[in-house]
Residue frames as qw, qx, qy, qz and C-alpha x, y, z in Angstrom:
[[0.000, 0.885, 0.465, 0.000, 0.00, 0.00, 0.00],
 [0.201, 0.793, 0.047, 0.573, 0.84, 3.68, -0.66],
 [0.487, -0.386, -0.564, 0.543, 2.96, 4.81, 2.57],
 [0.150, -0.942, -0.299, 0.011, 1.46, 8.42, 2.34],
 [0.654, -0.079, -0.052, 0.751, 5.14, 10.25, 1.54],
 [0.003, 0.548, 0.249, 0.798, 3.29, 13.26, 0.57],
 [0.309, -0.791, -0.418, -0.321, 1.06, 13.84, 3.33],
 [0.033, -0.650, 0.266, -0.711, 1.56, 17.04, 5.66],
 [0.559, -0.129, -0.710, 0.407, 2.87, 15.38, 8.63],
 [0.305, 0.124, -0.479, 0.814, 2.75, 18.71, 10.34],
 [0.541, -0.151, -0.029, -0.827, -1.12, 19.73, 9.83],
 [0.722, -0.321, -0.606, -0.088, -1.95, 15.99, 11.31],
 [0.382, -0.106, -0.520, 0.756, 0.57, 16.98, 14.16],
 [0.060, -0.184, 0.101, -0.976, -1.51, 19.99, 14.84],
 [0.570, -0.119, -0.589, -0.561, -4.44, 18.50, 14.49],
 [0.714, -0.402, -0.572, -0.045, -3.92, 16.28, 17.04],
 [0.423, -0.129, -0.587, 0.678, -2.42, 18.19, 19.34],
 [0.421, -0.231, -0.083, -0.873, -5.57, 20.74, 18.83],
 [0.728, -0.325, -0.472, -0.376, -7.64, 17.60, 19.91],
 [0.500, -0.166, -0.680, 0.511, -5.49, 16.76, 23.21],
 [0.143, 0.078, -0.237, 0.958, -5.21, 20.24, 24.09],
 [0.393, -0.347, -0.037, -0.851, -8.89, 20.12, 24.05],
 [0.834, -0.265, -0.451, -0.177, -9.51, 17.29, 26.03],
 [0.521, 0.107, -0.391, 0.751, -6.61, 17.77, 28.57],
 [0.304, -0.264, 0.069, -0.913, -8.82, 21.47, 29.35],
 [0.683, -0.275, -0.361, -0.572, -11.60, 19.50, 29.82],
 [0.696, 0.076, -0.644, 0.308, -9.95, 16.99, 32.37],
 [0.589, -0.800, -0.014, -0.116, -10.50, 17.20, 36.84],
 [0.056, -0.669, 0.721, -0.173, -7.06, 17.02, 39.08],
 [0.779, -0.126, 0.606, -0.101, -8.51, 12.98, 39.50],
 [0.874, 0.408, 0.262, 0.014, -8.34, 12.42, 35.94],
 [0.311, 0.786, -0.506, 0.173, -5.05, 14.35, 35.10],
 [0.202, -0.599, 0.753, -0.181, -3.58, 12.04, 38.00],
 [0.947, 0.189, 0.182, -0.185, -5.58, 8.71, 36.85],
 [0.434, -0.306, 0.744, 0.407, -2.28, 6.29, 36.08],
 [0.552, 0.508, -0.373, -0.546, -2.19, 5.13, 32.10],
 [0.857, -0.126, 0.499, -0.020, -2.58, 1.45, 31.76],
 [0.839, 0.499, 0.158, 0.146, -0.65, 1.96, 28.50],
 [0.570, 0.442, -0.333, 0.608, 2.12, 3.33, 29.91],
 [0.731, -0.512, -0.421, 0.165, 2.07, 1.86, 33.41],
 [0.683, -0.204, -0.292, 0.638, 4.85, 4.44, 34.57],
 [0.153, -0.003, -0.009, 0.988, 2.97, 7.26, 33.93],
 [0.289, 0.677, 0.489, -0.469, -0.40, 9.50, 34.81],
 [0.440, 0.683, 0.578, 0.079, -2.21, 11.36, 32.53],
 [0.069, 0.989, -0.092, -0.088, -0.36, 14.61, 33.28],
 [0.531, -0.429, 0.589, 0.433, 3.01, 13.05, 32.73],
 [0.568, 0.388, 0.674, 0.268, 1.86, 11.99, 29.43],
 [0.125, 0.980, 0.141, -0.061, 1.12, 16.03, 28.66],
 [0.664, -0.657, 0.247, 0.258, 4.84, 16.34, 30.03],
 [0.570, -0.213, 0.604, 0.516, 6.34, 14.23, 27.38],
 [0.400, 0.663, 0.456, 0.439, 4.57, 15.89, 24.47],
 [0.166, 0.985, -0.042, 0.005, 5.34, 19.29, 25.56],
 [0.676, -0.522, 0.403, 0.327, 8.85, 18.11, 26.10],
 [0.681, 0.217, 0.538, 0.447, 9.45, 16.68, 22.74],
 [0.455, 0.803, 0.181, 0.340, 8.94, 19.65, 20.38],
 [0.150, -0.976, 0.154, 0.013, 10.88, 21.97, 23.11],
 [0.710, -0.428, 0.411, 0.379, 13.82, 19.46, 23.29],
 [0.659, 0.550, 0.350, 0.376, 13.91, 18.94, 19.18],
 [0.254, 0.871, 0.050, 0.417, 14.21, 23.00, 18.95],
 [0.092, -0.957, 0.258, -0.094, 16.79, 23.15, 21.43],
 [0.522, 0.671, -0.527, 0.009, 18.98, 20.61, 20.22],
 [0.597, -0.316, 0.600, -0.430, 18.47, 17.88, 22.98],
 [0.694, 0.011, 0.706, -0.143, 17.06, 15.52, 21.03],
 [0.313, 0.571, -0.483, -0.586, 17.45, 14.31, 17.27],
 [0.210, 0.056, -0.972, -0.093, 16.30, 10.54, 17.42],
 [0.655, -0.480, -0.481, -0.330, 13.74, 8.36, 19.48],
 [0.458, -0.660, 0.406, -0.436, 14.05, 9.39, 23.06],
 [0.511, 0.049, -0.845, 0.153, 15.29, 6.44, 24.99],
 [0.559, -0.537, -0.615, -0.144, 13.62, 6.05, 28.66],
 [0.468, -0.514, -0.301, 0.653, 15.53, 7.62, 30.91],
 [0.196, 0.097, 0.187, 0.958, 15.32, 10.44, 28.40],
 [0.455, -0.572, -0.481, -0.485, 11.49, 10.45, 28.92],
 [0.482, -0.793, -0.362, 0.084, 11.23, 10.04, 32.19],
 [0.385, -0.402, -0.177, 0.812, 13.53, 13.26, 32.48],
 [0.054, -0.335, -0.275, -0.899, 11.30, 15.24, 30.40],
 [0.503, -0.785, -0.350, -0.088, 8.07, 14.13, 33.27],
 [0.567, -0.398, -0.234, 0.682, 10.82, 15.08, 36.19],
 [0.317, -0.106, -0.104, 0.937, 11.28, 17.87, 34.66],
 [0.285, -0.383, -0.096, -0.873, 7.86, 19.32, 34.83],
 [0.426, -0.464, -0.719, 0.293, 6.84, 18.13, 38.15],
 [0.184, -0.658, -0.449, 0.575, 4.62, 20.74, 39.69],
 [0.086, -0.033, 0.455, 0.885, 3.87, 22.67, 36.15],
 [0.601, 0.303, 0.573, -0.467, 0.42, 23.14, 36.45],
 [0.637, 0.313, 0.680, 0.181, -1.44, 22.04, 33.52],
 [0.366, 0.900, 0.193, -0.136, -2.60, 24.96, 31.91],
 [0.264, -0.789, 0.382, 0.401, 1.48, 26.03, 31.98],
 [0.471, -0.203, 0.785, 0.348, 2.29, 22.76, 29.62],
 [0.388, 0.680, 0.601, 0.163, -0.46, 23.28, 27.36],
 [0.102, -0.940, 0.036, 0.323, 0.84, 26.81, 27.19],
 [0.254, -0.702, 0.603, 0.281, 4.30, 25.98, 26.36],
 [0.597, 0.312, 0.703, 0.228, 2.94, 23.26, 23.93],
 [0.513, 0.718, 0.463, 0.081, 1.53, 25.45, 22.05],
 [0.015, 0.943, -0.260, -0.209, 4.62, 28.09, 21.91],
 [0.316, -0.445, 0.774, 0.320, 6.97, 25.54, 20.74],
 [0.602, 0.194, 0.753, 0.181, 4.81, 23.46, 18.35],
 [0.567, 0.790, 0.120, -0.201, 3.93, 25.98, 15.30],
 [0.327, 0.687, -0.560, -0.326, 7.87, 25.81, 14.42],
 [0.305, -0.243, 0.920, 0.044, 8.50, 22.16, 15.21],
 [0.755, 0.369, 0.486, -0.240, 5.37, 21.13, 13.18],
 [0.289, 0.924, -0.213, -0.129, 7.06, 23.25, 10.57],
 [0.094, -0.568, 0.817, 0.040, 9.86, 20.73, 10.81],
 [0.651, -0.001, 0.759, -0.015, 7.73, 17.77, 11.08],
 [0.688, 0.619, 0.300, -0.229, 6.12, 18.60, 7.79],
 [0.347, 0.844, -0.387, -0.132, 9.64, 19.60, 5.83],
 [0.151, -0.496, 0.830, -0.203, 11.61, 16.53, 7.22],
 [0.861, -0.109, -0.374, -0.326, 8.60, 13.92, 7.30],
 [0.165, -0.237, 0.804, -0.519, 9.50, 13.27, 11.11],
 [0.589, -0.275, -0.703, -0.288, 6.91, 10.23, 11.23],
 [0.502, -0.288, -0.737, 0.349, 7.87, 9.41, 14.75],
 [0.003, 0.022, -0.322, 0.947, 6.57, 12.79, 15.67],
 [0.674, -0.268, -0.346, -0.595, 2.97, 12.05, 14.17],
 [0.751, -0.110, -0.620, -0.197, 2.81, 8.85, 15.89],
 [0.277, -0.108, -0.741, 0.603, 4.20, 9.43, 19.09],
 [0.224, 0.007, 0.206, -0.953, 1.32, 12.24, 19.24],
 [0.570, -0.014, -0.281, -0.772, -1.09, 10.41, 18.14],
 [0.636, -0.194, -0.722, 0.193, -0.78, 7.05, 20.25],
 [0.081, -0.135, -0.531, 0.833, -0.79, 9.29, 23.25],
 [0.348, -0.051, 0.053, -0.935, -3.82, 10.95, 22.31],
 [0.779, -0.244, -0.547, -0.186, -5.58, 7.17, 22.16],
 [0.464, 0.104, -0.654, 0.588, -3.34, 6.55, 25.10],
 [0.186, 0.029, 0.325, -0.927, -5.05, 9.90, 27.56],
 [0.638, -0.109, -0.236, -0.725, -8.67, 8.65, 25.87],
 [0.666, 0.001, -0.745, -0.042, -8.33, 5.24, 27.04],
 [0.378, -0.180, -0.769, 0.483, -7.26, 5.91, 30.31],
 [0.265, -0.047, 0.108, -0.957, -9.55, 9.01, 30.69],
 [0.263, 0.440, 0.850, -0.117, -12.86, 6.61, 29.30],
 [0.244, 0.637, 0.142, -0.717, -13.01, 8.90, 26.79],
 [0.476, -0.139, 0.664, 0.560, -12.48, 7.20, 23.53],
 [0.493, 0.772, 0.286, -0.283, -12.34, 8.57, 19.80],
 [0.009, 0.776, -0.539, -0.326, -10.67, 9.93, 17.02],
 [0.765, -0.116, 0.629, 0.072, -10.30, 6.17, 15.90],
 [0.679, 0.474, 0.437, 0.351, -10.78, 6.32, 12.35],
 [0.033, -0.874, 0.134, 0.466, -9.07, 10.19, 12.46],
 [0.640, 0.716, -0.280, -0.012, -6.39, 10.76, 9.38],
 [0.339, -0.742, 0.523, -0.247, -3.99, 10.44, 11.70],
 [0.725, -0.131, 0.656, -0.162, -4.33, 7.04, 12.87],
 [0.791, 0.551, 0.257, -0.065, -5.16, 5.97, 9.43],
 [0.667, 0.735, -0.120, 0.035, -2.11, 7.15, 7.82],
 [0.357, -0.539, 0.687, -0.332, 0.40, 6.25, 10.79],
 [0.832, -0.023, 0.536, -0.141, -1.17, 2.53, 10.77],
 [0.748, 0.658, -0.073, 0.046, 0.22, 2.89, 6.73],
 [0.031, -0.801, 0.546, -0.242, 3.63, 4.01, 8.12],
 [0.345, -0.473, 0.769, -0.257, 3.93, 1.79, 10.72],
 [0.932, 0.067, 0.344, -0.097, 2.71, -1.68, 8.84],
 [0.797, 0.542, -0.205, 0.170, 5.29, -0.92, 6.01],
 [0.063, 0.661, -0.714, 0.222, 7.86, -0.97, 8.50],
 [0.919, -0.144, 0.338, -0.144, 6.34, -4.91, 9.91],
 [0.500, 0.298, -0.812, 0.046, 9.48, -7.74, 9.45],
 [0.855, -0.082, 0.497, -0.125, 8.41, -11.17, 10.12],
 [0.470, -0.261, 0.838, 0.095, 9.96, -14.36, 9.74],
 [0.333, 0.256, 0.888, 0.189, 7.39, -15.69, 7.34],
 [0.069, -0.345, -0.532, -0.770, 4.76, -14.54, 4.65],
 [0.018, -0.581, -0.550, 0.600, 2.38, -12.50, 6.79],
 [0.040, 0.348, 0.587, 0.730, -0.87, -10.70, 4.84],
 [0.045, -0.379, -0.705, 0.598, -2.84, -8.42, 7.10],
 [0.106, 0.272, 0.467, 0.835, -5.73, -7.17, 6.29],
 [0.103, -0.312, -0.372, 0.868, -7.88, -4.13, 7.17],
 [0.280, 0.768, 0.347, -0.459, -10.69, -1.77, 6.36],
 [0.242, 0.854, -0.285, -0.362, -8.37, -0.18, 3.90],
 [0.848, 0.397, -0.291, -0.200, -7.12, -3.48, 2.43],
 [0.984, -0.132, -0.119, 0.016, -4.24, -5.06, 2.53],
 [0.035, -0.893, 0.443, -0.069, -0.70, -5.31, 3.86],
 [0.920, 0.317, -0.213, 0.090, 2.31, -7.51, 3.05],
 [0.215, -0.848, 0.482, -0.045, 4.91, -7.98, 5.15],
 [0.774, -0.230, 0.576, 0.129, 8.01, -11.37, 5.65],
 [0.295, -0.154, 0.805, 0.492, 9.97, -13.39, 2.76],
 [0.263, 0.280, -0.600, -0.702, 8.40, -13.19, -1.11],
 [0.528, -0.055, -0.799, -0.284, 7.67, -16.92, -1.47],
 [0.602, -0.523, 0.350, -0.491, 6.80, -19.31, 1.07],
 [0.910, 0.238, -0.324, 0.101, 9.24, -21.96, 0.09],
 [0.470, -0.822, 0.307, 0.099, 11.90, -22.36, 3.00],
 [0.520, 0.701, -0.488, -0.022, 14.90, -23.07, 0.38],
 [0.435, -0.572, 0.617, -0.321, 16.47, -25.43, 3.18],
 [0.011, 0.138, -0.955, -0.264, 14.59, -27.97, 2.86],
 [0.233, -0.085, -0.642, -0.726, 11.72, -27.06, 0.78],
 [0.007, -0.513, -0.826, 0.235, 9.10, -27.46, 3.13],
 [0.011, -0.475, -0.270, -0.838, 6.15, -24.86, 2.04],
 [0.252, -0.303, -0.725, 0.565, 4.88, -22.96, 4.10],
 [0.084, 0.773, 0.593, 0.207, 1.28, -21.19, 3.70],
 [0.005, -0.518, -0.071, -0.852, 0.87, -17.57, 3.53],
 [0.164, -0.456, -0.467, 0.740, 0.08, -16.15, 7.42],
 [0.041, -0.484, -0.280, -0.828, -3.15, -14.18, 7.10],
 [0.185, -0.325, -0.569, 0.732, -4.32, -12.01, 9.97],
 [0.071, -0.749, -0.507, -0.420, -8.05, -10.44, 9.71],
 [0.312, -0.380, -0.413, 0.767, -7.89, -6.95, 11.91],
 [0.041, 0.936, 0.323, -0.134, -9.30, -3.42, 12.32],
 [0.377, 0.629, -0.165, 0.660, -6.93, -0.34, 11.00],
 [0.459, -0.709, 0.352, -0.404, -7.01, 1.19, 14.98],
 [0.823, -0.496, 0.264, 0.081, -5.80, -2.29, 16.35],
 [0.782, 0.415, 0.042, 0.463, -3.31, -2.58, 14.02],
 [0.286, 0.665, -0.203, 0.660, -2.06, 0.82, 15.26],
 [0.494, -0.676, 0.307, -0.453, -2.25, -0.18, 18.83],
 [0.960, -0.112, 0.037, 0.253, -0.15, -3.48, 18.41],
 [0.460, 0.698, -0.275, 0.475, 2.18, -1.69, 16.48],
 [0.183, 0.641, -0.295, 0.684, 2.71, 0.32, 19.14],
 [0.351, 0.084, -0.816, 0.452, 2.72, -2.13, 21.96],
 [0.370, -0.079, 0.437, -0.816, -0.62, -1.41, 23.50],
 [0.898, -0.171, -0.155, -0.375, -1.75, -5.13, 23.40],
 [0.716, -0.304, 0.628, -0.012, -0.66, -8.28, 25.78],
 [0.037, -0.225, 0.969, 0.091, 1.33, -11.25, 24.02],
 [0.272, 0.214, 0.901, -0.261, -2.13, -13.14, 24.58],
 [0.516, 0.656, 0.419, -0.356, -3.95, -10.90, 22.64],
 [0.414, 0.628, -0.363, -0.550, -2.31, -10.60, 20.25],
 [0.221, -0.191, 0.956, 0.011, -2.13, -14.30, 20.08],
 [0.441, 0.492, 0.697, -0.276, -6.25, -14.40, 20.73],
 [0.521, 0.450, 0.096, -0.719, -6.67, -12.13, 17.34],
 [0.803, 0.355, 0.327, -0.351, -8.22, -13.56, 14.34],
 [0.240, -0.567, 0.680, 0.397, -5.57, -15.84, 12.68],
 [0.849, 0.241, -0.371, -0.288, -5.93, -17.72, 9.46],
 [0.826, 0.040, -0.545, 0.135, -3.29, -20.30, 11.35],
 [0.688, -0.608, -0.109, 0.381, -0.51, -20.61, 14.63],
 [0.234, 0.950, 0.036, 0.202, 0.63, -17.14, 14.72],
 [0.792, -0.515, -0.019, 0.327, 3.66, -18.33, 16.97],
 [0.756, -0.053, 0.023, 0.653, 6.30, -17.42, 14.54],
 [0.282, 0.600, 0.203, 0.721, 5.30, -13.94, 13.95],
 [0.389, -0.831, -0.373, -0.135, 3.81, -12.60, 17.45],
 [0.543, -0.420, 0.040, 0.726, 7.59, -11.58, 18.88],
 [0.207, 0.148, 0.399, 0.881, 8.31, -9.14, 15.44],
 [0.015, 0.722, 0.673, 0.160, 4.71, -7.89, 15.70],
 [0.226, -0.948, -0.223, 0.034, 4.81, -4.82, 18.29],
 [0.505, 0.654, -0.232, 0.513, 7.69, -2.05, 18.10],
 [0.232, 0.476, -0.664, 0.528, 7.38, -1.72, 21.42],
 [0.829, -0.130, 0.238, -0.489, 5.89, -3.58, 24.10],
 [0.347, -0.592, -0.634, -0.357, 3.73, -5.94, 24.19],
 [0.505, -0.599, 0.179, -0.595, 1.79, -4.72, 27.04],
 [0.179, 0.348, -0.898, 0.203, 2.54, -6.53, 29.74],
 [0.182, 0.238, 0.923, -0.239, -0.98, -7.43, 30.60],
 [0.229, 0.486, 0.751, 0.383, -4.21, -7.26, 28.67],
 [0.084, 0.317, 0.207, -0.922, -5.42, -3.87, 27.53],
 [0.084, 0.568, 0.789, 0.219, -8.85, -3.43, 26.68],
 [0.135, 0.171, -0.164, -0.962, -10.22, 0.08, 24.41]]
């Protein structure tokens, strides 16, 4: 499928960060501190934290990759006791040039980190939406043409179809064939395995065409969850 090289990375970025920013507002001091079962090491306002973090670090020459963990959890640390309104403030002063980067660069991992979070805050908030947004939809393109598996793996979605593992399905060794892996999913779960927000088990339990054993390690970029999350 078409990975979407064209499309203005930076007016999705906005986008969604127009949709946190309006849900965040909307949000008591129980639900800003409500833990994230998709990222067990962090509330709801931490999660705010690391998205206003990211565009300020980018533009001051901190950061130029994927963050590694200790680099996150020194972007929460460092706004402990920011109120909210301050971070949503300081989001929005830093993100009109860094979008401006995402969109001239195609910085993928900038869509997607914003836009898993914003499922991420809806989930744990019990607010869910956005599901079928551009966003998601053209992220879940992104992130399936980066899928390597072991074997011939054919997933296939609302929006059709995706190909991922070795050409044939002849193991040259010693010629034993092996059928074509097909996996029947939604375009949203697909972008929430990707990105490690299902269990090992569930992704086991979805709807194989056979024994999904050899492919279920290579599946999620990061993760799995370590225990079953349910959106």
């Amino acid at each position: 499928m078409d990975n979407g090289a064209t499309v203005d990375l930076g007016r999705l970025y906005r986008e969604a960060r127009a949709r946190v920013t309006a849900l965040i507002s909307g949000l008591d001091a129980a639900e800003l501190g409500a833990w994230v079962p998709t990222c067990p090491a962090w509330t709801v306002q931490d999660v705010v934290a690391h998205l206003v973090a990211i565009p300020e670090d980018v533009l001051a020459g901190r950061l130029a990759g994927v963050p590694s963990d200790d680099f996150t959890a020194g972007q929460v640390a460092r706004f402990a006791g920011v109120p909210i309104a301050d971070r949503l403030a300081r989001w929005a002063d830093a993100a009109p040039q860094f979008e401006e980067l995402v969109s001239a660069f195609q910085v993928w991992p900038a869509l997607i980190d914003v836009a898993s979070h914003e499922q991420d805050i809806r989930s744990a908030t019990g607010r869910p939406g956005e599901r079928d947004s551009t966003a998601i939809r053209e992220c879940t393109q992104m992130l399936m043409s980066w899928l390597e598996v072991p074997v011939s793996l054919r997933t296939v979605t609302e929006d059709g179809e995706y190909r991922a593992g070795p050409p044939d399905k002849t193991d040259r060794a010693d010629q034993v064939d092996h059928p074509e892996l097909v996996l029947t999913t939604t375009r949203f779960e697909a972008f929430r395995w990707r990105m490690g927000r299902r269990s090992r088990a569930q992704l086991a339990g979805l709807a194989w065409s056979a024994d999904p054993a050899a492919v279920l390690d290579h599946l999620a970029i990061f993760g799995p969850a370590a225990s079953d999350i349910v959106e």
